[in-house]
C-alpha positions in Angstrom: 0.0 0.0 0.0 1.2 3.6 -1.4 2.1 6.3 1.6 -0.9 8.4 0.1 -3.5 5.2 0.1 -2.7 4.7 4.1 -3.0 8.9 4.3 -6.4 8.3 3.0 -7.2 5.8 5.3 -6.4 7.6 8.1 -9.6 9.4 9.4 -9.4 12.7 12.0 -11.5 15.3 13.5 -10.6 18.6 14.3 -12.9 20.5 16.5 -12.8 24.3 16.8 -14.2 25.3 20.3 -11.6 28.3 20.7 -14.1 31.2 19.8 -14.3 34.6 21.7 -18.2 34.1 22.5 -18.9 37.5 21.4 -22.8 37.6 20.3 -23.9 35.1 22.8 -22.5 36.7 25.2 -24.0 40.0 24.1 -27.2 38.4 23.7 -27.1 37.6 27.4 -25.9 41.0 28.6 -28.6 42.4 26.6 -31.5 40.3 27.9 -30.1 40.2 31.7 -29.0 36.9 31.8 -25.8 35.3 33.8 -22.9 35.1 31.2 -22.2 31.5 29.8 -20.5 30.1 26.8 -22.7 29.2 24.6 -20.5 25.7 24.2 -21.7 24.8 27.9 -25.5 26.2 27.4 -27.9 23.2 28.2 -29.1 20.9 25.4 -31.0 17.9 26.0 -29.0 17.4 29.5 -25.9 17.9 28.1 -23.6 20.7 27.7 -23.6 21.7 24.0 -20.3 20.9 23.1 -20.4 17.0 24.3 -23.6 16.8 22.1 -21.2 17.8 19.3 -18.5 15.6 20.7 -20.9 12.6 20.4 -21.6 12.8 16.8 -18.4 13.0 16.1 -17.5 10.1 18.2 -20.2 8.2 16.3 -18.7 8.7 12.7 -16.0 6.2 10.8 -13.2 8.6 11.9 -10.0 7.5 14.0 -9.1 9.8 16.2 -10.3 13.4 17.0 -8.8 16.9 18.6 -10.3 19.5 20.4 -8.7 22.8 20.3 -10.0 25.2 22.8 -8.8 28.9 23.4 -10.8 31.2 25.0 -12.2 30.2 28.2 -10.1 27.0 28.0 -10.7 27.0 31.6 -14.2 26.2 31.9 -14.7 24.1 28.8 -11.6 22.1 29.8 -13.6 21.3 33.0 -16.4 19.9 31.3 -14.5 17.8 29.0 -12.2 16.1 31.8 -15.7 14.7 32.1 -16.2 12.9 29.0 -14.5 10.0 28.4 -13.2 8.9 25.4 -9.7 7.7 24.6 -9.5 8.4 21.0 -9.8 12.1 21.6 -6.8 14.7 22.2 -7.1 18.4 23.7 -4.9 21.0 23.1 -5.0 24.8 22.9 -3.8 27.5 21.4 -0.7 29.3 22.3 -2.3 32.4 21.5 -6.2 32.8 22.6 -6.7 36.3 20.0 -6.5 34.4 16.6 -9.0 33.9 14.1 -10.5 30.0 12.7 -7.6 29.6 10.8 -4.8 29.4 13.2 -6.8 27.5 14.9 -7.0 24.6 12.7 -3.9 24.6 11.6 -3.0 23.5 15.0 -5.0 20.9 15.1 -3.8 19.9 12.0 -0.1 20.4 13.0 -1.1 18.2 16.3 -2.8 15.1 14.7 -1.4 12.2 12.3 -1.7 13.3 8.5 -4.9 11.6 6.2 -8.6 12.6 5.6 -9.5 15.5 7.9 -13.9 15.9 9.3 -13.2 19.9 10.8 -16.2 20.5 12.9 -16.8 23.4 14.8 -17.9 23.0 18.7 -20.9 24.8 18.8 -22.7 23.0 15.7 -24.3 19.8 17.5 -26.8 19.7 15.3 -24.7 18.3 12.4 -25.8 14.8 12.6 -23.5 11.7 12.8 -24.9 10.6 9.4 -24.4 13.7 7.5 -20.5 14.1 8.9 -20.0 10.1 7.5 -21.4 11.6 4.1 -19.2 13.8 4.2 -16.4 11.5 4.5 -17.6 8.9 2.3 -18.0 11.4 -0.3 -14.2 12.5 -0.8 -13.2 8.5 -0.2 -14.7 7.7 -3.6 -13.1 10.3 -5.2 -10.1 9.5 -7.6 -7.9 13.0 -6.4 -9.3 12.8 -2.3 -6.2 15.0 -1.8 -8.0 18.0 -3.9 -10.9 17.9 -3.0 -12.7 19.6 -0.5 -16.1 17.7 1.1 -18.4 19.9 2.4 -21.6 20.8 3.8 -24.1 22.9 1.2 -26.0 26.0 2.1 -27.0 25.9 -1.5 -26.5 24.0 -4.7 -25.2 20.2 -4.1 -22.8 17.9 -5.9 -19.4 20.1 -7.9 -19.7 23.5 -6.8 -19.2 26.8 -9.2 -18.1 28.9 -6.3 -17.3 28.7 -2.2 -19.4 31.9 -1.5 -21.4 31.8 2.1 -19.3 28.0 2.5 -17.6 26.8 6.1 -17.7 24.2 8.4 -18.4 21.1 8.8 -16.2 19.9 5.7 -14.0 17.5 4.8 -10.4 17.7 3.6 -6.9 15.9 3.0 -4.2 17.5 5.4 -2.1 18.4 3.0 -4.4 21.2 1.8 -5.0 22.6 4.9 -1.0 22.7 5.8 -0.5 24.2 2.4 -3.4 27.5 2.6 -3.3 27.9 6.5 -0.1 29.0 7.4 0.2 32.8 7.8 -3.0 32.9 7.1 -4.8 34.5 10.9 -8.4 34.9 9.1 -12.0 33.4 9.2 -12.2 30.0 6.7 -14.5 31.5 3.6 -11.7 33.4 2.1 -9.2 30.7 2.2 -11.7 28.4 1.0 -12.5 30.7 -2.1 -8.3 30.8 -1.9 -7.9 27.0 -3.0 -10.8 27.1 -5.1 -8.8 29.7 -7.2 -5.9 27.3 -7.4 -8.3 24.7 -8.5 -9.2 22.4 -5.8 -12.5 20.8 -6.6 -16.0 21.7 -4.1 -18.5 18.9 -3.6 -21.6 20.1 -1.3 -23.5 17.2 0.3 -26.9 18.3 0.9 -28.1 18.4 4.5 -30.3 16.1 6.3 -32.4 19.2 7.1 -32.3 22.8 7.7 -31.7 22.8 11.1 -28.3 21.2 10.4 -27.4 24.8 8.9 -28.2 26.5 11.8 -25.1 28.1 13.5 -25.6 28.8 16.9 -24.5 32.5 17.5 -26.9 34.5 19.0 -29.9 33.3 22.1 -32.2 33.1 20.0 -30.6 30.4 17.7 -29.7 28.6 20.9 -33.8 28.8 21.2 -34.5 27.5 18.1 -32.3 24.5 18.2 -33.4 23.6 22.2 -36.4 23.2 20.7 -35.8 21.4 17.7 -32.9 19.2 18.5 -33.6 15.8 18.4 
């Protein structure tokens, strides 16, 4: 077997769960409310993030890494709590960076192959649409320029990357090629290796709630009461 094939084989996770918790947390000011990350907000019994954590744990990948940043602290706490051996935590050197920097150290912190990059506060990505996903790019005859990923709007090859982010799918060799130097939110570097080529593929969602991103209380709201 080629060094590329057992690449391919290889299956992580990346988590993002670094994020400044801005809106929420202006949200919360705004209605009154004591101040909480939005990653440790109740769902189902369960802080948010470990609802995330579980779908990922439920997929064909290998291994997985959390990276946390900003209040490292108290999501730390929560995780110490959550067994699984397959899964790594780590954080960033530097807590004021963008998504970018922080996937690339994941990436720098986790064997090379297929990468699922999920960010912590999107639990209601289900298991089976993060295995789509994956099994998407493992048919393909190039997985290592291709980019798997999640569509908001048109489905199968992609004419553009615009309104695109996470969850998606990639070889690590593209992310350690486009991240580096690169302290900025994903969209623009996506639309930067679409430029140079690399091929989109959007797998449509299992529903609409799976493109909710949980910013603001009221999309907390929405998804406490539709999360199944």
């Amino acid at each position: 077997m080629s060094i590329l094939k057992k690449m391919i084989k290889m299956i992580s996770a990346i988590i993002t769960a670094a994020g400044k918790n801005r809106r929420m947390e202006a949200d919360q000011k705004k209605l009154g409310m004591e101040l909480k990350n939005k990653l440790l907000l109740d769902l189902q019994g369960k802080p948010l993030i470990i609802q995330t954590l579980e779908h990922v744990r439920n997929t064909i990948v290998d291994r997985s890494i959390v990276v946390l940043g900003h209040f490292s602290n108290e999501i730390k706490s929560v995780l110490e709590n959550y067994k699984d051996k397959n899964m790594k935590i780590i954080s960033n050197t530097n807590y004021d960076v963008q998504l970018s920097e922080t996937l690339l150290n994941g990436a720098n912190n986790i064997d090379e192959g297929l990468f699922l990059c999920v960010a912590a506060d999107q639990p209601t990505v289900s298991t089976l649409s993060m295995n789509n996903l994956i099994k998407n790019i493992q048919k393909c005859s190039e997985p290592e320029n291709i980019v798997s990923i999640l569509a908001r709007r048109e489905t199968g090859h992609l004419n553009s990357t615009e309104g695109l982010g996470m969850p998606f799918v990639c070889h690590s060799s593209l992310l350690k090629k486009y991240l580096p130097g690169k302290n900025d939110n994903l969209n623009p570097i996506l639309g930067d290796m679409f430029s140079d080529g690399v091929e989109f593929y959007g797998v449509k969602p299992r529903d609409e709630l799976e493109l909710t991103n949980i910013n603001h209380w009221d999309d907390y709201l929405k998804v406490r009461k539709l999360f199944k």
